[in-house]
LUMMISE-968971 format. One record per residue (C-alpha): residue number from 1; residue in three letters; x, z, y. Coordinates in Angstrom, 2 decimals. Layout:
% residues N
<kolro><koldo>NUM</koldo><mise>ALA</mise><px>X</px><pz>Z</pz><py>Y</py></kolro>
...
END
This chain:
% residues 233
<kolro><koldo>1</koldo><mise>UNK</mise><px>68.17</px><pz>22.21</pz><py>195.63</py></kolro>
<kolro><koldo>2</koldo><mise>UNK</mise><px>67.50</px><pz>23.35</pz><py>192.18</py></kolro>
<kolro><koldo>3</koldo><mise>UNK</mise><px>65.61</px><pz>25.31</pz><py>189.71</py></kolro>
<kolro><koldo>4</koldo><mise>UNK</mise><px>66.01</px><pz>28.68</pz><py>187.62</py></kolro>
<kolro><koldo>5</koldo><mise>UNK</mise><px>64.29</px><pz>28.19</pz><py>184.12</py></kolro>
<kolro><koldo>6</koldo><mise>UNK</mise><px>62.35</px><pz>30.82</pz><py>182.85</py></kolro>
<kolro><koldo>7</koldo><mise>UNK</mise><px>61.10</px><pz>31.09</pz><py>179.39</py></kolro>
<kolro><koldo>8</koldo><mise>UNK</mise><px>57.00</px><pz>32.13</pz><py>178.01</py></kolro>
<kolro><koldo>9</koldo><mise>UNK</mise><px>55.89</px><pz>32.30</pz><py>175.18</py></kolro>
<kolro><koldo>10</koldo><mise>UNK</mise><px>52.70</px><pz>30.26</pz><py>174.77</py></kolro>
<kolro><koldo>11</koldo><mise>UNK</mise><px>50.77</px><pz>32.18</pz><py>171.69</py></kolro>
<kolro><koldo>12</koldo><mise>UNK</mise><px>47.95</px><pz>30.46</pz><py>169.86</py></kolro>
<kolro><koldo>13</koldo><mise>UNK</mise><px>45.75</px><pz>33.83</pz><py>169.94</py></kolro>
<kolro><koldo>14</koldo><mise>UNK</mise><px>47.57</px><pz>35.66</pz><py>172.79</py></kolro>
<kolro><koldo>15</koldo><mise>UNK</mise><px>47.91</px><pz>32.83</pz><py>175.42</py></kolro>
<kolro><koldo>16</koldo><mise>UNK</mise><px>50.69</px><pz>33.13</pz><py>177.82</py></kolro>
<kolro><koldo>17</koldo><mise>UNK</mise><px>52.95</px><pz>35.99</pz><py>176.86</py></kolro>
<kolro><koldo>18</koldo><mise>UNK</mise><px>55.62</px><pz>37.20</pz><py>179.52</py></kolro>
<kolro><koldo>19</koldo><mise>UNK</mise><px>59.23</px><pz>37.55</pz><py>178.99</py></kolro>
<kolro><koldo>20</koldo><mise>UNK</mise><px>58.74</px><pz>41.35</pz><py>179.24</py></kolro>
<kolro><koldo>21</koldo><mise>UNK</mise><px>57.02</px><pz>41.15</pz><py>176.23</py></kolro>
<kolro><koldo>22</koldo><mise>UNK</mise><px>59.03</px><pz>39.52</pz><py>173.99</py></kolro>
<kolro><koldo>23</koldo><mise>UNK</mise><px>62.01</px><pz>39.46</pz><py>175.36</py></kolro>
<kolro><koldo>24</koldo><mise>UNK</mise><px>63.38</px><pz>43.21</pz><py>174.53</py></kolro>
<kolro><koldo>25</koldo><mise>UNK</mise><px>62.30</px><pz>42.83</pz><py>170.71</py></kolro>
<kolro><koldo>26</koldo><mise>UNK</mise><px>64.08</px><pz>39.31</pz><py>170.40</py></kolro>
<kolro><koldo>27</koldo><mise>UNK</mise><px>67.37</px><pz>41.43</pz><py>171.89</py></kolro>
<kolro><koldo>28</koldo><mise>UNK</mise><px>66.55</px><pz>44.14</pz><py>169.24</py></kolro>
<kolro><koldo>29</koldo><mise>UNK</mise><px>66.45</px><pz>41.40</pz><py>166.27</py></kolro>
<kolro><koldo>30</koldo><mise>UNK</mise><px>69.16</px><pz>39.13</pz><py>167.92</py></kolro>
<kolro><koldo>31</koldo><mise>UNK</mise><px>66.33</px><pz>36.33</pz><py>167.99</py></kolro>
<kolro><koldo>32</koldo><mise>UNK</mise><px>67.62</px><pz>36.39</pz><py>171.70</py></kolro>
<kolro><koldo>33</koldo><mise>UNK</mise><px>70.32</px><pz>34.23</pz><py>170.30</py></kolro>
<kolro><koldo>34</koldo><mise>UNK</mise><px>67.86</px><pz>30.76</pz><py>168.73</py></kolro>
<kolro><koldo>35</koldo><mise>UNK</mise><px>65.62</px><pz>31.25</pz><py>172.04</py></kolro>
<kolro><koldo>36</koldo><mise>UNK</mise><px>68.92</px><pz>31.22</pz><py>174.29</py></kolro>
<kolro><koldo>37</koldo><mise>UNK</mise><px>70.09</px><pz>28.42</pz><py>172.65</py></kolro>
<kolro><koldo>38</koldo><mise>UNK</mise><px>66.85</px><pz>26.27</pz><py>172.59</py></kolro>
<kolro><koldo>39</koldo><mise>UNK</mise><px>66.77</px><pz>27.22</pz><py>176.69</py></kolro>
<kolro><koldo>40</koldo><mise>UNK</mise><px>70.40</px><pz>25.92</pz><py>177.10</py></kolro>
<kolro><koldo>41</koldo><mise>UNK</mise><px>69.50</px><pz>22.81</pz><py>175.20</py></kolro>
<kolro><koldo>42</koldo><mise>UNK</mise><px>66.17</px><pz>22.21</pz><py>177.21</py></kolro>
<kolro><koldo>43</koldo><mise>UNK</mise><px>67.88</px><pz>22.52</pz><py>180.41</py></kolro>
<kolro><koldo>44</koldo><mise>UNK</mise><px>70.72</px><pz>20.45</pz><py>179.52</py></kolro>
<kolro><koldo>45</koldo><mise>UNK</mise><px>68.39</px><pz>17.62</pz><py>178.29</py></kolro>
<kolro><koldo>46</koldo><mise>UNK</mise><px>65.99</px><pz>18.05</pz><py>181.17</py></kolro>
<kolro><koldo>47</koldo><mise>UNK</mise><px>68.90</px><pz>17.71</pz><py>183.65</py></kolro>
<kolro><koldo>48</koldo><mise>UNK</mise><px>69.52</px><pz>14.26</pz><py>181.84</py></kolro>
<kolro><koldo>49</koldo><mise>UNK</mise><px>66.44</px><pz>13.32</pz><py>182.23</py></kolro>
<kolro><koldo>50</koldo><mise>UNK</mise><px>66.63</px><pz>13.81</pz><py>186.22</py></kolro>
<kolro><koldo>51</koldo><mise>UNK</mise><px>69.99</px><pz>11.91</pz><py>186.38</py></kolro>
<kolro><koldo>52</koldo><mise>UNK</mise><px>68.21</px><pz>8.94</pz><py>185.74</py></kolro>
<kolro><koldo>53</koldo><mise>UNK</mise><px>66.00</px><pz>9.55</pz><py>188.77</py></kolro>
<kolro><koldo>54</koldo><mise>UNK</mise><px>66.73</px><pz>9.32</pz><py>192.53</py></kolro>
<kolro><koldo>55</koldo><mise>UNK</mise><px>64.70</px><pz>12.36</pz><py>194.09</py></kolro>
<kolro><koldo>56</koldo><mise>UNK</mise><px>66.15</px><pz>14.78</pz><py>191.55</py></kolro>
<kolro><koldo>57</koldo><mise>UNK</mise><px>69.31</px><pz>13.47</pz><py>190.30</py></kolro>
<kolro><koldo>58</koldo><mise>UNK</mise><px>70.84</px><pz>16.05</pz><py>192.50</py></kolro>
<kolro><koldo>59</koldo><mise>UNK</mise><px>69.01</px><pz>19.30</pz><py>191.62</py></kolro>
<kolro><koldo>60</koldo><mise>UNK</mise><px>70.63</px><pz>22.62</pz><py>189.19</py></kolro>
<kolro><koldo>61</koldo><mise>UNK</mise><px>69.40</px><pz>23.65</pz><py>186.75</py></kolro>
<kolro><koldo>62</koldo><mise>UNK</mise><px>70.23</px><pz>28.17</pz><py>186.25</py></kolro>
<kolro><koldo>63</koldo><mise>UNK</mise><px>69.84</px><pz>29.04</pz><py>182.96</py></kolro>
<kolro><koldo>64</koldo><mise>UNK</mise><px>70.07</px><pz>33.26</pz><py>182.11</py></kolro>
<kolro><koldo>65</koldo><mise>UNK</mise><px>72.39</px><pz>34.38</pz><py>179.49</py></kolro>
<kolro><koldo>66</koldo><mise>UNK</mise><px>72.06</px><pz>37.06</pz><py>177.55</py></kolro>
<kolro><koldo>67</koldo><mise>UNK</mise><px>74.72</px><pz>39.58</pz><py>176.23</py></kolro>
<kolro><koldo>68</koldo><mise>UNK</mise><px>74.23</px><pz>38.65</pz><py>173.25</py></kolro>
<kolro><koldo>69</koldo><mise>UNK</mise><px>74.89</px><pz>34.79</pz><py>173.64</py></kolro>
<kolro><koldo>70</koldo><mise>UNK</mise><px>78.13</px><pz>35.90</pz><py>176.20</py></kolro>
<kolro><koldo>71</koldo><mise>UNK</mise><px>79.68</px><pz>38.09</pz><py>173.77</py></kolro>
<kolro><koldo>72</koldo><mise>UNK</mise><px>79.28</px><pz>35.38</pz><py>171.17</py></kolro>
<kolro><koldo>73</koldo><mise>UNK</mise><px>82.73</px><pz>34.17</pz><py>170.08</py></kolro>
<kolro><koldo>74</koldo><mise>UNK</mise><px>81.55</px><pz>30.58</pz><py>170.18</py></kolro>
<kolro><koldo>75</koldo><mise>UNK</mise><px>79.38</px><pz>31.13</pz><py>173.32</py></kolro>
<kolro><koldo>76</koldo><mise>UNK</mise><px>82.02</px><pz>28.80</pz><py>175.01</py></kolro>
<kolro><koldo>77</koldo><mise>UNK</mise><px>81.96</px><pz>25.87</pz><py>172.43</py></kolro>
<kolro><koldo>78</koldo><mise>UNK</mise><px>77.93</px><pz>26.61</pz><py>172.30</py></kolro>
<kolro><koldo>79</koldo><mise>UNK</mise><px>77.33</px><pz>25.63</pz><py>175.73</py></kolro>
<kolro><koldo>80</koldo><mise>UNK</mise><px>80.03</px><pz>22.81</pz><py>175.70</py></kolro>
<kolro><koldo>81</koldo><mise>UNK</mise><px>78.18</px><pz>21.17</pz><py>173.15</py></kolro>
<kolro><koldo>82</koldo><mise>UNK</mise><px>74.95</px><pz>21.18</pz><py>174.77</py></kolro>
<kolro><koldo>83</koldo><mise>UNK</mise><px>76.50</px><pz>19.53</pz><py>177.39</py></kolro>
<kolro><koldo>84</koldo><mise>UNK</mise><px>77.85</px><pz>16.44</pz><py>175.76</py></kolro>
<kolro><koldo>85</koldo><mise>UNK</mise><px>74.70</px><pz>15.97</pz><py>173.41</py></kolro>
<kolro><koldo>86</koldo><mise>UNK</mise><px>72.47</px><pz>15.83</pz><py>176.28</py></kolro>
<kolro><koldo>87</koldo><mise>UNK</mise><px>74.31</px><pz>13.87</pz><py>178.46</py></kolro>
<kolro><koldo>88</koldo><mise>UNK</mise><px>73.56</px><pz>16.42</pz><py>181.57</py></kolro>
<kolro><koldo>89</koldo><mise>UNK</mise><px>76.47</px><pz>16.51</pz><py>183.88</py></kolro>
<kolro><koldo>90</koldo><mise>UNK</mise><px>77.96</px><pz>20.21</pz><py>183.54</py></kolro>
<kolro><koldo>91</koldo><mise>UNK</mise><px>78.51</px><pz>20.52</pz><py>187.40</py></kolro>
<kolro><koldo>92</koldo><mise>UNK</mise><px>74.72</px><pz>21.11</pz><py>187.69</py></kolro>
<kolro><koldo>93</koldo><mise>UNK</mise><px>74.17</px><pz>23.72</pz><py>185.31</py></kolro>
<kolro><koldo>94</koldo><mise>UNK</mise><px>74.55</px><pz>27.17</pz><py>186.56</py></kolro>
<kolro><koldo>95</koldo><mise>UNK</mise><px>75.02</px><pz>29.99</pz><py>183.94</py></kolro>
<kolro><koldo>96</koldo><mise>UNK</mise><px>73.52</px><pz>33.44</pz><py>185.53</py></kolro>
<kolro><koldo>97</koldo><mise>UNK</mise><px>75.31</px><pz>36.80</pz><py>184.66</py></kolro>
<kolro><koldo>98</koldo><mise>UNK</mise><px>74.55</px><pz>40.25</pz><py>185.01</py></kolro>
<kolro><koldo>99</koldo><mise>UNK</mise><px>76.82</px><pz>42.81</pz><py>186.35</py></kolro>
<kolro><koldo>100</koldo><mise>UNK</mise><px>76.01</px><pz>45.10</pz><py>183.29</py></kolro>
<kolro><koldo>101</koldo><mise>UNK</mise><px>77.76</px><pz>41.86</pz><py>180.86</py></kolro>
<kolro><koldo>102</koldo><mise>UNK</mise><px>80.96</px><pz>41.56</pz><py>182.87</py></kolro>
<kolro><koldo>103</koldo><mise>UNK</mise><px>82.38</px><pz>45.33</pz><py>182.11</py></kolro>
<kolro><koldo>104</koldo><mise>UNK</mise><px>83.61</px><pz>45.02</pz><py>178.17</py></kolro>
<kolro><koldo>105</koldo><mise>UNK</mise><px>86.62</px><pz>43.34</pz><py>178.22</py></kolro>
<kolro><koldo>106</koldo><mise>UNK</mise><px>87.73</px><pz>41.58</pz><py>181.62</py></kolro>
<kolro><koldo>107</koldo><mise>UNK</mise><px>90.36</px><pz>39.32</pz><py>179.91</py></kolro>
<kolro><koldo>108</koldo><mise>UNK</mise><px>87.64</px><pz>37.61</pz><py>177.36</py></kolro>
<kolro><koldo>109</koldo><mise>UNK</mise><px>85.46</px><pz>37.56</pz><py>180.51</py></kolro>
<kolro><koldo>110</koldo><mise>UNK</mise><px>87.46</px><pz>35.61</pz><py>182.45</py></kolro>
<kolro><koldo>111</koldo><mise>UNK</mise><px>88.79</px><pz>33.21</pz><py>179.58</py></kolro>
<kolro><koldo>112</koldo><mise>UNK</mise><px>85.02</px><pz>32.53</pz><py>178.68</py></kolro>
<kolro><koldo>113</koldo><mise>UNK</mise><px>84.36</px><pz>31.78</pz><py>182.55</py></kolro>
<kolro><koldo>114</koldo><mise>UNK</mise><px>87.41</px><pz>29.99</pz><py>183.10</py></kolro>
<kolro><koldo>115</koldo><mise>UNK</mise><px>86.94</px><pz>27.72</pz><py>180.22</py></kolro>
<kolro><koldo>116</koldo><mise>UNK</mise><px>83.30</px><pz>26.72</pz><py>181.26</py></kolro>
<kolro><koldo>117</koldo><mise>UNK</mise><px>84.31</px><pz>26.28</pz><py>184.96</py></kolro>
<kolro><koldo>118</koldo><mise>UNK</mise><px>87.16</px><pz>23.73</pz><py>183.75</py></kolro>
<kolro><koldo>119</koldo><mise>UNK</mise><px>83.89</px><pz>21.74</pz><py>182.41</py></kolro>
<kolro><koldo>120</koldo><mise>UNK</mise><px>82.33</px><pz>21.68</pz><py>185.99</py></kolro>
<kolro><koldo>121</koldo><mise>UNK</mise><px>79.74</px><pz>24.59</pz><py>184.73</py></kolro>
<kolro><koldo>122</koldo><mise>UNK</mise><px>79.33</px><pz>27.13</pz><py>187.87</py></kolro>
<kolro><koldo>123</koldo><mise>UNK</mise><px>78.39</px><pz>30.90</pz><py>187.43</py></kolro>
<kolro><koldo>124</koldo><mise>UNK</mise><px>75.62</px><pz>33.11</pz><py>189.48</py></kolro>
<kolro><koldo>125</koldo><mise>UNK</mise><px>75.62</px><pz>37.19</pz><py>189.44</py></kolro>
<kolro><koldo>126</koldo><mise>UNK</mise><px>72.36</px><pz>37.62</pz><py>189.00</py></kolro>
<kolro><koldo>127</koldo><mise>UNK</mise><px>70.35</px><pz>40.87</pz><py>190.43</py></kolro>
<kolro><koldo>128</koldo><mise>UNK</mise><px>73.39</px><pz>41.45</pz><py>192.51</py></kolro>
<kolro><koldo>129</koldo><mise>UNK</mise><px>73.25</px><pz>45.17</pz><py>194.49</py></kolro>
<kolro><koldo>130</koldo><mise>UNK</mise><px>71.31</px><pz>46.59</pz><py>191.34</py></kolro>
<kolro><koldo>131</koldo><mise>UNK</mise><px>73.94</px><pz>47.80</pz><py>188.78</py></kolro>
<kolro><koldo>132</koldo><mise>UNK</mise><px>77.46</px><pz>49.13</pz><py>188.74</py></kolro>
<kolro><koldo>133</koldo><mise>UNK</mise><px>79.55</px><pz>46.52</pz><py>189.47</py></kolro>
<kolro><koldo>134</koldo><mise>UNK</mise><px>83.31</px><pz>47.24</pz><py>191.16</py></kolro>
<kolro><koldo>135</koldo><mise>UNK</mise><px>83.90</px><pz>45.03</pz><py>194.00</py></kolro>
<kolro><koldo>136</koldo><mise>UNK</mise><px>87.58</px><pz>44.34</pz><py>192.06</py></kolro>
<kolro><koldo>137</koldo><mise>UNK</mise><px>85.46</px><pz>42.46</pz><py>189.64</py></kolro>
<kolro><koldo>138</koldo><mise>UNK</mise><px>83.98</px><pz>39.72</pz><py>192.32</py></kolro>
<kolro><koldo>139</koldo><mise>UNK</mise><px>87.65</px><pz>39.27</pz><py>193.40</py></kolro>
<kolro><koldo>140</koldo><mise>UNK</mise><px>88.84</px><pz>38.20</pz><py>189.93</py></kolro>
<kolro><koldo>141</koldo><mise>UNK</mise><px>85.76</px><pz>36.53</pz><py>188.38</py></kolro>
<kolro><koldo>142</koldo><mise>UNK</mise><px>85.31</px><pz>32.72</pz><py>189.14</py></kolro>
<kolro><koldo>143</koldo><mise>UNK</mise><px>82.19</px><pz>33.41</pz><py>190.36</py></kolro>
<kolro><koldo>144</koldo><mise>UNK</mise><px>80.28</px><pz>30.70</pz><py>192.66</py></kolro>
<kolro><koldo>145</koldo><mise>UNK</mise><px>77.04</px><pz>32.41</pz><py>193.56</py></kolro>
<kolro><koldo>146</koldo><mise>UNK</mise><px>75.83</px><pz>35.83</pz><py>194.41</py></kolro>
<kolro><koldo>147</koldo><mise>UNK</mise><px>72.06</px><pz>36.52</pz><py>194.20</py></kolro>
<kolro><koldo>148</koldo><mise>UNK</mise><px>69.98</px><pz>39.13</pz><py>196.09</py></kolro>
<kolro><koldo>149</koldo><mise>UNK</mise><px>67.61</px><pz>41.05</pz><py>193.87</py></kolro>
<kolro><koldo>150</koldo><mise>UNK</mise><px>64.16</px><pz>40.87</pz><py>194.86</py></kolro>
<kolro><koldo>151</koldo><mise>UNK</mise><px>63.81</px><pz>44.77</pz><py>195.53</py></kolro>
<kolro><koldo>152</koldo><mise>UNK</mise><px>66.13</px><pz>44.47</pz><py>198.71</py></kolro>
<kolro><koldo>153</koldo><mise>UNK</mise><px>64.06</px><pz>41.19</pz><py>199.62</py></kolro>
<kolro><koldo>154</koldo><mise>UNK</mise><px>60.92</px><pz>42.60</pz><py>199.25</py></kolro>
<kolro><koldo>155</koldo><mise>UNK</mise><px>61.36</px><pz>45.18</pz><py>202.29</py></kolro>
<kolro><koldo>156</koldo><mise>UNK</mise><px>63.65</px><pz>43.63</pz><py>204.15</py></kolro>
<kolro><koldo>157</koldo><mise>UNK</mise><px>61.22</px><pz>44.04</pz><py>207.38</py></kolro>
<kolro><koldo>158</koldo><mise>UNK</mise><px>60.55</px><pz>47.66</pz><py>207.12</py></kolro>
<kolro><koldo>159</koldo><mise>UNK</mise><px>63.33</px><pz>49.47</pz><py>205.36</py></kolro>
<kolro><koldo>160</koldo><mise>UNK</mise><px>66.31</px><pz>50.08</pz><py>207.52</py></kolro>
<kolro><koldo>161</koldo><mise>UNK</mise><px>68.68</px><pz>50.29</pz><py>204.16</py></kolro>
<kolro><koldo>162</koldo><mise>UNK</mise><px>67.31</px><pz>47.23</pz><py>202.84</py></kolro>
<kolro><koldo>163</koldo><mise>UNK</mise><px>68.37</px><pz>45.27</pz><py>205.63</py></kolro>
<kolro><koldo>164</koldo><mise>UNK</mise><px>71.53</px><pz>46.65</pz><py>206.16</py></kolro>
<kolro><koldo>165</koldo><mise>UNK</mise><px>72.69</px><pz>46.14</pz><py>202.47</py></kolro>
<kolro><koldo>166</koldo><mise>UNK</mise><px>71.53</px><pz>42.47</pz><py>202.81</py></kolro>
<kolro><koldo>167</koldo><mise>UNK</mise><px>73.61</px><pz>41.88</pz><py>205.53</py></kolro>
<kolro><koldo>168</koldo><mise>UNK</mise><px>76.32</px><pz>43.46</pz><py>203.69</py></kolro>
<kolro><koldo>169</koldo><mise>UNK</mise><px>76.27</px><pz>41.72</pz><py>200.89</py></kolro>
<kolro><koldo>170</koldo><mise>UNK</mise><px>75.89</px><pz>38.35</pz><py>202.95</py></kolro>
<kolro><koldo>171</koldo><mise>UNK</mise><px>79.03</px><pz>39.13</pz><py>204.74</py></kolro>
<kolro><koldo>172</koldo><mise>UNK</mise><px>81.19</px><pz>40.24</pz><py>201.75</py></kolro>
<kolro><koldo>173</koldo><mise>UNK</mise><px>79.91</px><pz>37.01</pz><py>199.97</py></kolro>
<kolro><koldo>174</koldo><mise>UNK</mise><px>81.02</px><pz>34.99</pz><py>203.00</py></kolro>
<kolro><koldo>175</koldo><mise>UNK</mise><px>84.78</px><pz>37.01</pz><py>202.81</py></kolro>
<kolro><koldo>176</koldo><mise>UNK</mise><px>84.95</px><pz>35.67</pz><py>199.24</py></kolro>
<kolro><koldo>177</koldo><mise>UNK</mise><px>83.93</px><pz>32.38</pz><py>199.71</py></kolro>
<kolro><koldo>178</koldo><mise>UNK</mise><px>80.67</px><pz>32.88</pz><py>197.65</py></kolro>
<kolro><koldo>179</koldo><mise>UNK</mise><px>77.70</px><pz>31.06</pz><py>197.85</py></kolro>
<kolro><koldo>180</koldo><mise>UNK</mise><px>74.53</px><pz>33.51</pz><py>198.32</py></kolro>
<kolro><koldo>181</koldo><mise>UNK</mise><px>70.91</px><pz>32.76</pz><py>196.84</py></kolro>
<kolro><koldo>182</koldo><mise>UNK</mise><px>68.18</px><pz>35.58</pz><py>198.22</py></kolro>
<kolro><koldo>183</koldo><mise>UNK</mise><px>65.70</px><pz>35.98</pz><py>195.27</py></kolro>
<kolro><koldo>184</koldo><mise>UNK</mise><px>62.03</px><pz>36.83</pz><py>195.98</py></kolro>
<kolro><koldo>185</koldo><mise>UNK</mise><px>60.84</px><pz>34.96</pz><py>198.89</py></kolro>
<kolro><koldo>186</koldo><mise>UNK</mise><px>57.40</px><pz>35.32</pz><py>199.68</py></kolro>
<kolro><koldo>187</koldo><mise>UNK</mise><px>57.03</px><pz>35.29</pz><py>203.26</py></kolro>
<kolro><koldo>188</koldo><mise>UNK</mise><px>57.88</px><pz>33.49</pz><py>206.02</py></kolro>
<kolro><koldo>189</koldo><mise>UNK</mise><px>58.77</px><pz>36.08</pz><py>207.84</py></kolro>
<kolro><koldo>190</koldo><mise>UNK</mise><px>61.46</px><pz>37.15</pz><py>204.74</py></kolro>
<kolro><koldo>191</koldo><mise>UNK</mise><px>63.13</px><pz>34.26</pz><py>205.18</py></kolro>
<kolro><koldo>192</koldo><mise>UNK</mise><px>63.39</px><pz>33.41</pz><py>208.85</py></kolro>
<kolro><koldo>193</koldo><mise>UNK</mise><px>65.12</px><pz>37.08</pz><py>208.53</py></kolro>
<kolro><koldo>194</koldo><mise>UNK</mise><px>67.56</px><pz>36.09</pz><py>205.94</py></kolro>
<kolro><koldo>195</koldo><mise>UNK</mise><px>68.01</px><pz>32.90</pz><py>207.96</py></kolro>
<kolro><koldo>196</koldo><mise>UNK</mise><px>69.33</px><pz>34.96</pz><py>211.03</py></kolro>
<kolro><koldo>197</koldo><mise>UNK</mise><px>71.76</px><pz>36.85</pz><py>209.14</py></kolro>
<kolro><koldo>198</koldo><mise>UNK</mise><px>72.84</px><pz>33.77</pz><py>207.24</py></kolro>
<kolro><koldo>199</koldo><mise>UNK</mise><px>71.39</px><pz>32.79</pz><py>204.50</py></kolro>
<kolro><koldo>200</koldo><mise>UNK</mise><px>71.31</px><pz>29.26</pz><py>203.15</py></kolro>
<kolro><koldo>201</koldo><mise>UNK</mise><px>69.32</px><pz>29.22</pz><py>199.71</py></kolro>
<kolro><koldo>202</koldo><mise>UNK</mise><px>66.48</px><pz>31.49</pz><py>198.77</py></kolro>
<kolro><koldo>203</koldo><mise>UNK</mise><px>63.68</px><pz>31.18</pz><py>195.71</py></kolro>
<kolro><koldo>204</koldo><mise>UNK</mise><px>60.20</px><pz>32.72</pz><py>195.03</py></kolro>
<kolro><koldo>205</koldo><mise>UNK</mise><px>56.69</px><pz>32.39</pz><py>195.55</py></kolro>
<kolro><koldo>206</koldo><mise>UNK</mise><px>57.16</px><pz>31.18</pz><py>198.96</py></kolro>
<kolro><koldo>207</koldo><mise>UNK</mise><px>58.63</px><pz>28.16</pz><py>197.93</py></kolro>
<kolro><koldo>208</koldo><mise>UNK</mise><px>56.83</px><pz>28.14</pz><py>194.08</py></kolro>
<kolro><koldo>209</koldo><mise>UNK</mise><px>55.50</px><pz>30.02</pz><py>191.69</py></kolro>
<kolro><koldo>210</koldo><mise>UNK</mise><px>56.88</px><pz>29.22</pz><py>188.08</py></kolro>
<kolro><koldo>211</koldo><mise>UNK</mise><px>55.06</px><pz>26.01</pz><py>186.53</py></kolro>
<kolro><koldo>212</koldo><mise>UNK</mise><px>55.60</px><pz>23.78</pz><py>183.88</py></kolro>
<kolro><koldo>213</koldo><mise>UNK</mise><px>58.39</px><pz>20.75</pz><py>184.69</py></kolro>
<kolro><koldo>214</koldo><mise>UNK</mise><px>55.55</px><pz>17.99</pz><py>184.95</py></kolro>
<kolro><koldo>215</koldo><mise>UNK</mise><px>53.99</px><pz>20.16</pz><py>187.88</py></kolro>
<kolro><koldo>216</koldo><mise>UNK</mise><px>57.34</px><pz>20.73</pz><py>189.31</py></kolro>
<kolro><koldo>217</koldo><mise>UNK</mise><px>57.98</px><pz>17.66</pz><py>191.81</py></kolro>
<kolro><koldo>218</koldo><mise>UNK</mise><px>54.18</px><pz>18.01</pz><py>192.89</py></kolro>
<kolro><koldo>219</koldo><mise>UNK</mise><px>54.63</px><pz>21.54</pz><py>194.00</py></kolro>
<kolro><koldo>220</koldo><mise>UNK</mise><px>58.45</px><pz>20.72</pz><py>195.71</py></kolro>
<kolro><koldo>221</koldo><mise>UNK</mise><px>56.52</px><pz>17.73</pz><py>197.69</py></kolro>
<kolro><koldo>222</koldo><mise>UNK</mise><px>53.56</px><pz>20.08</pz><py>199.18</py></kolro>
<kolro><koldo>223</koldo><mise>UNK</mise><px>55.69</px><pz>23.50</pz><py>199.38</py></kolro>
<kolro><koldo>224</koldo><mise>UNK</mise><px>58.56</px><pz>21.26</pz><py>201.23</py></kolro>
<kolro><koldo>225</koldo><mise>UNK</mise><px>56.05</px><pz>19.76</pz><py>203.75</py></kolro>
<kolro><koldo>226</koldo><mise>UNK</mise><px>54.26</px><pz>23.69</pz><py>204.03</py></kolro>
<kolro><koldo>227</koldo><mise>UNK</mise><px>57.79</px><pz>25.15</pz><py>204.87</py></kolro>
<kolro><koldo>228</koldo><mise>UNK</mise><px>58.61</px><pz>26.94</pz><py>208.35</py></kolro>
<kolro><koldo>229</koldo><mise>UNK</mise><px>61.24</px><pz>24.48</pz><py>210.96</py></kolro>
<kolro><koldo>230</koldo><mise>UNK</mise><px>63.82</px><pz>27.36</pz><py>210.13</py></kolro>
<kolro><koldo>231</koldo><mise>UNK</mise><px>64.15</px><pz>26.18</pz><py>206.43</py></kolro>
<kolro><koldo>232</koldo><mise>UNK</mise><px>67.43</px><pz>23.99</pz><py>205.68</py></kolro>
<kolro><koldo>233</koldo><mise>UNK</mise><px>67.20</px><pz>24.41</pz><py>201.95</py></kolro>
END
């Protein structure tokens, strides 16, 4: 169905650096802003690139945003322009939000949002279930797509609560008309569960573990043909 893209930092002396790592201090020093940017461009080009072939003309591409970039007063023109440089058609692109972003002012929120959707561009709450969030705000933001934060995924078998607040937030996502992606996926068994309540789209290690684009298709052919008869993704 799609990918989320995930940024490292390949260091000549260090070698692979995770986001964990750099990612805080390029927030402290607002480089969070050049790397955002050269992400949204990347994605953008490399959904180009699969428009122009068959197997994967039809895949998304989720790109996180950071505060930073959201509260940028050209964030929307930003994104708008990556768009028509690379050629990528903007209904595949999928910006993901955090509930912590959407609290400052509800009115540039929704403008921002609103503006982007006009362009085809669809929005994802990311780590849903893990901050503050009111539920008023899912009822007025033009949301498409709610995703399930790995720490409820992870013991979804043996944790009573876990399990009940995944069915609840499946349910109140179907009420709204949301789309629901279950992040985290490592085990068959996790997803034949979120199957049975209703569940439609999940990532993780299950499926792949993060790898370069070239390796991408590779790993979708094998982990496609390894799946269990219960997935319909």
């Amino acid at each position: 169905l799609g990918v989320e893209a995930l940024v490292r930092w390949q260091h000549p002396e260090y070698g692979l650096v995770m986001p964990l790592n750099f990612i805080p201090l390029a927030e402290q020093t607002n480089l969070i802003q050049p790397i955002g940017l050269w992400v949204l461009q990347t994605a953008c080009a490399q959904l180009a690139q699969w428009a122009r072939q068959p197997d994967c003309a039809q895949w998304t591409v989720a790109v996180n945003v950071s505060e930073r970039q959201f509260n940028d007063p050209e964030f929307v023109s930003t994104v708008e322009r990556a768009i028509d440089q690379s050629g990528a058609d903007a209904r595949l692109l999928r910006l993901e939000l955090t509930e912590s972003m959407l609290h400052d002012d509800l009115n540039k929120t929704l403008y921002k949002m609103n503006a982007l959707r006009r362009r085809g561009v669809e929005f994802s709450l990311d780590d849903f279930g893990t901050g503050y969030s009111s539920l008023s705000y899912l009822k007025k933001l033009p949301l498409n797509h709610l995703k399930i934060d790995k720490s409820f995924v992870d013991d979804v078998l043996s944790d009573p609560n876990d399990s009940a607040i995944v069915r609840t937030i499946l349910a109140l996502a179907r009420n709204l008309d949301l789309h629901v992606i279950a992040e985290g996926v490592e085990t068959d068994a996790q997803m034949d569960f979120l199957v049975s309540c209703g569940c439609a789209a999940f990532q993780g290690y299950l499926f792949s573990r993060p790898v370069p684009v070239e390796q991408l298709r590779l790993n979708c052919d094998v982990n496609m043909a390894a799946a269990s008869p219960s997935f319909n993704g």
